[in-house]
N, C-alpha and C positions, 0 to 999 in steps of 0.2 A: 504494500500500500504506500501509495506518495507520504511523503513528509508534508504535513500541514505547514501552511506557509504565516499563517495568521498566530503570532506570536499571543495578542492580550487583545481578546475580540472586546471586554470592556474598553478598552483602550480607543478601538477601532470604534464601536458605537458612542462615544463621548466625540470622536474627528468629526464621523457624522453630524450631531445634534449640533454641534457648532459650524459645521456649515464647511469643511476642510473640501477641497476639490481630489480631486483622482488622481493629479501629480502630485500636488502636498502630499497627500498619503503616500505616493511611490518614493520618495524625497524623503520622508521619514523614516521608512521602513528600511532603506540603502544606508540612511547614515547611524540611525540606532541600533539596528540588528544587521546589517552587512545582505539584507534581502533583497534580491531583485524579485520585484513584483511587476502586473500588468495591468491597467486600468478595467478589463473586466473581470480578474478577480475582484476588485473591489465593488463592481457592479452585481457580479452574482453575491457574495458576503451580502450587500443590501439585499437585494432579492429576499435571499432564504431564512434573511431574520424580519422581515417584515418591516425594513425601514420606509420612512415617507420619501418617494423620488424629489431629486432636488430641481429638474426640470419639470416643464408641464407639454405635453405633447398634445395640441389640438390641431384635430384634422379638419377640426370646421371650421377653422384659420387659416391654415395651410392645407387644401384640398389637393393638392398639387404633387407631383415628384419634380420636385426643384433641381436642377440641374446643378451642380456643382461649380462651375461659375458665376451663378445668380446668387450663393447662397448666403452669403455675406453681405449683399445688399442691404440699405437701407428698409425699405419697404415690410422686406418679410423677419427681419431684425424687430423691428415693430409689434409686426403680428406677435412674433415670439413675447415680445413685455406683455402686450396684452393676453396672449393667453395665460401668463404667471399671474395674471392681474386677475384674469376670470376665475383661474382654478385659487386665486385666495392665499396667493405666494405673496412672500413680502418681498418688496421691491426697494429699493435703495433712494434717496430724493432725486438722485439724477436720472434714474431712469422713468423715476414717475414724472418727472417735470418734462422731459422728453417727448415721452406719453401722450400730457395731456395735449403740449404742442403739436403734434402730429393729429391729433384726435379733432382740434381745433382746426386743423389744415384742412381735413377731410370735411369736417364740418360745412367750413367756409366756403369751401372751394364746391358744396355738392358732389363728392368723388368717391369714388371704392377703388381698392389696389384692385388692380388686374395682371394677372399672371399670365404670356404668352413664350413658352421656352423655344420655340421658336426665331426670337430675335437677341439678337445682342444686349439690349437692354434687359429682358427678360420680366422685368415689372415695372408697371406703368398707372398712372391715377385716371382712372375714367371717370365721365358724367354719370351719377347714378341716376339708375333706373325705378320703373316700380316694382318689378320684380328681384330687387337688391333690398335684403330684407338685414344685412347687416353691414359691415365695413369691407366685403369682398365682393366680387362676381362671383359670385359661386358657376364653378364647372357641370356640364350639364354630369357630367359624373367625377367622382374624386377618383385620382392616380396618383394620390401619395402610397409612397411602396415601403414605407418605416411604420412598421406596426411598434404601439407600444411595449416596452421591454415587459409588463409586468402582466400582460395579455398574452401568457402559454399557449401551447396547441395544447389543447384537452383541458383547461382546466374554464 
């Protein structure tokens, strides 16, 4: 049987609760115990102890499989605060100030993000419509291809 790699899982559920990202913890574990570890160990670790994910993954936000050029955009960086913002995550002042700026844009401007991976730009602010019932176009189908980690097959 492998050698357990998780020296003081108290240890590891106190990084958690304080909010430690996936390199801190690799960073710690290299320079305290001489471990080389990988960022989904520390994602399964949460998994199987029933930790709160520190992301929030909303597909009714991002309906889309975002191409990897696009994905650091502006735009769907946005979506991403606001879905922390819907699922009830806490948010930092700068990202909420951000936020509400952007939120106020779309406001003003009558506009929903529109997502075409198709172009260079990749996302773009449309005239909304009446059939635009939140801050997106919504696709006539979603083809985001990232299912939630904490959504197994079979369970």
């Amino acid at each position: 049987m492998a050698k357990r790699k998780i020296v003081d899982e108290g240890e590891v559920i106190r990084w958690f609760e304080q909010g430690w990202t996936y390199q801190q913890m690799m960073d710690e574990y290299k320079r305290k115990y001489g471990i080389e570890t990988v960022s989904s160990m520390w994602g399964n670790f949460r998994y199987r102890k029933g930790l709160t994910r520190r992301i929030a993954r909303n597909d009714d936000l991002i309906p889309w499989a975002v191409k990897p050029e696009h994905r650091q955009l502006y735009p769907v960086a946005m979506l991403r605060v606001e879905g922390r913002r819907r699922a009830g995550m806490e948010l930092d002042e700068d990202r909420l100030n951000r936020l509400a700026s952007w939120r106020a844009m779309l406001e003003e401007e009558d506009a929903v993000v529109h997502y075409d991976p198709d172009t260079a730009e990749g996302f773009f602010y449309v005239p909304r419509e009446p059939q635009d019932d939140d801050i997106i176009r919504r696709p006539a189908r979603k083809t985001t291809q990232r299912r939630n980690a904490d959504e197994r097959k079979g369970t």
